[in-house]
Structure formats: structure tokens, C-alpha cells
N, C-alpha and C positions, 0 to 999 in steps of 0.2 A: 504494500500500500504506500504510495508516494504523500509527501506533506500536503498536497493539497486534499486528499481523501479523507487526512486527518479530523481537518477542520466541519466538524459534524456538529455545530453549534446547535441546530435546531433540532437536530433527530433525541429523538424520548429516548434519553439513558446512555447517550452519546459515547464513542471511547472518549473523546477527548475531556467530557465533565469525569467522567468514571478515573481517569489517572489524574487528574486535577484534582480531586476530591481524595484521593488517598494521597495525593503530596501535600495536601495539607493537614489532611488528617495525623500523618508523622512529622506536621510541623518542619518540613525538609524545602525553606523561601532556594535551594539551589535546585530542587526538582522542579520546582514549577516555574522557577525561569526555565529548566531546559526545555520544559515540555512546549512552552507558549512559543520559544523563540524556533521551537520545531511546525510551525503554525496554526497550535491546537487555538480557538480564540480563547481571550481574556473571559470573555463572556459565554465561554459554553455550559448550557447548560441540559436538566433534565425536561420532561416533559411539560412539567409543572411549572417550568421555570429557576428550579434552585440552581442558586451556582457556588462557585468556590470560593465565592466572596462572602456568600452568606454563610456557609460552612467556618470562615476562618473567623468571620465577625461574634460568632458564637461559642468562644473561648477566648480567655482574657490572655492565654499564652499566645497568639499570634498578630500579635497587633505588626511585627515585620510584613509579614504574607498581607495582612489587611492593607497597608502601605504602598508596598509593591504595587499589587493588584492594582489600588486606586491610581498612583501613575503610570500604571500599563495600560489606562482604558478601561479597567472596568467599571461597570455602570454602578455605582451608588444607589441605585432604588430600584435594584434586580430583584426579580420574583414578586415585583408591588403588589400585583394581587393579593400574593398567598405570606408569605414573611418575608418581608427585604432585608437586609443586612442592619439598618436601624437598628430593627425590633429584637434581632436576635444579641444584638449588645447591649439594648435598654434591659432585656431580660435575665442578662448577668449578672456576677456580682462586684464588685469595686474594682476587680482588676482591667473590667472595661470600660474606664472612663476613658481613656488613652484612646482607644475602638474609635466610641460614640464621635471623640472630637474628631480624630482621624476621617469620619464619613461627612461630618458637616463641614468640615473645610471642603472637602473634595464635593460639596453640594449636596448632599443627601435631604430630601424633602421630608423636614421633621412633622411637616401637618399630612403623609402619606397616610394612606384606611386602607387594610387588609380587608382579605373576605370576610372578616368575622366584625366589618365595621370598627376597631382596634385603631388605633395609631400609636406612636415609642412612646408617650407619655401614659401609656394604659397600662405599660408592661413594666412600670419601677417598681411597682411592691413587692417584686422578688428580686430587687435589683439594690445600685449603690445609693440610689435615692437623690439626696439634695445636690451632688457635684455635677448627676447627671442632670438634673433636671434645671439649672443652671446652663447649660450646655445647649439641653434644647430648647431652652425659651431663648436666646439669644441665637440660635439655629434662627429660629421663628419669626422673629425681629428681623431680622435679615430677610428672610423673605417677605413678610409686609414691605419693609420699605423697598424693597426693590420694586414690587408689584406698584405701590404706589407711585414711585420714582417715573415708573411705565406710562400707568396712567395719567399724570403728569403731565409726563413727554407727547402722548399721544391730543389730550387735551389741546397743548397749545400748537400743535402741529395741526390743529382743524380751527383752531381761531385766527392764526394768522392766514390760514388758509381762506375764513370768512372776510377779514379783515384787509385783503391786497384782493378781494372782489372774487378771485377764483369760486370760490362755492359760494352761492346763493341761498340765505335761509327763505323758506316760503315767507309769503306776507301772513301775517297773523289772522285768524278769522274767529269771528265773533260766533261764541256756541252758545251767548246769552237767549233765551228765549223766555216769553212773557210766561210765569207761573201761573197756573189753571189750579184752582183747589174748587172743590163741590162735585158734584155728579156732571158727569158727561150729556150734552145736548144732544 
């Protein structure tokens, strides 16, 4: 099978998530460069979606491999549906605040809903608690203001656009009608 066969990201149960997932599993960040830079992707995964990110995000001992991963490409809110990598670090215990911050730099969408309607803030009661939660309200923040920052941009990107004549708002029209109270003639 040549490298290019390798790369089997989409297929359910993939080799290439399948030897991903066991180099992480023995915590071995020199296998799974060799396997990726053999052209297995960053992001392969199973049917469901899980990948090696979320596998590694789900122990406090790999926050290397978590690293790695995230400036190799891999996606930060892999498996959204079902548990992305977040969830599986909020659901830890104190050795994955390292994780948690690791994914929100790397952009990890702290307001994400799994199928079970869940988001990372659902999942600290079995976890480090206030350092994390710390972590993702300023995840959080960060994404409001951006969003806001958008809308913003977008805002005054359509006023100047009313205002140099390009778009035309309709003329305003009058929905005032004389009020009728009593029975119908």
C-alpha cells in the first residue's frame, strides 16, 4: 500500500486513526510524527468522528501529543457532534488545565453542544474546576468579542455603503391606519 492509500481519513475505523490512536495511546509524540509525516492525516478519524486529538486531550499525560497535533493541523473541535477534545479535558482532573488552555489558544469553540446538548462547562464536576473554568470563560470572551468585532465591521461596511449613495434604503411607509373599535358594519 503506497502513502497515498494510507490517508483513509474518512473511512469508519481507518488504519490510519487505528495506528494514531495507539501512538498515542503509549504516549510515543515520535510515532505519531512518523506516522502523519508518512501521510496518514492529522485528522483521521473513526466513523463517528473520534480522533487522536481527542484520544490525547483525554489524559493529563499528553499535553506534548495535544500540542503537536494542534500545530500539525489538527482540528480543535473534532468529533463536535459526539465529544470534541474540549470536553474530554474539561472532564479530567487538574493535570489538564495545560490541555484545556492548549485547545483554546489553538481556537477551540468553548460554547460547542455535543449530542447530548453538553458543552466543556457541563463536564467540570468531575474535573479541576475553578482554573479551568477560568480558562473557558475567557475562551468565551474571546469569542463574543470577536463575533461582535464582526458585526461591527459588517454594520459599518452597509452604512457607508448607504451613506456614499451605493444602496438605497426604501422610502419609509406609513402602516398607521384609523383604529375601528365596536362591531363590524
Amino acid at each position: 500500500m503506497d502513502v497515498a492509500d494510507k490517508n483513509l481519513s474518512s473511512a469508519f475505523n481507518s488504519e490510519g486513526y487505528k495506528r494514531l490512536r495507539d501512538a498515542v495511546e503509549y504516549n510515543n509524540l515520535d510515532a505519531v510524527k512518523a506516522i502523519i509525516a508518512e501521510g496518514v492525516d492529522v485528522n483521521a478519524h473513526t466513523g463517528n468522528g473520534h480522533t487522536a486529538l481527542v484520544d490525547a486531550a483525554g489524559s493529563e499525560r499528553k499535553l506534548a501529543i495535544v500540542e503537536w497535533l494542534l500545530e500539525n493541523g489538527a482540528n480543535p473541535d473534532a468529533n463536535a457532534s459526539h465529544w470534541p477534545p474540549l470536553m474530554a479535558a474539561c472532564e479530567g482532573g487538574p493535570g489538564r488545565l495545560d490541555i484545556v488552555k492548549a485547545l483554546c489558544r489553538h481556537g477551540a469553540d468553548a460554547f460547542i453542544t455535543n449530542h447530548r446538548g453538553k458543552k466543556p462547562m457541563d463536564y467540570l464536576w468531575n474535573g479541576p474546576g475553578d482554573a479551568v473554568k477560568a480558562v473557558l470563560l475567557e475562551r468565551q470572551a474571546e469569542q463574543v468579542a470577536a463575533y461582535l468585532s464582526k458585526l461591527r465591521a459588517d454594520w459599518e461596511t452597509e452604512m457607508k455603503a448607504v451613506t456614499e449613495g451605493v444602496v438605497t434604503l426604501p422610502a419609509p411607509v406609513s402602516v398607521r391606519a384609523p383604529l375601528k373599535f365596536g362591531p363590524k358594519a
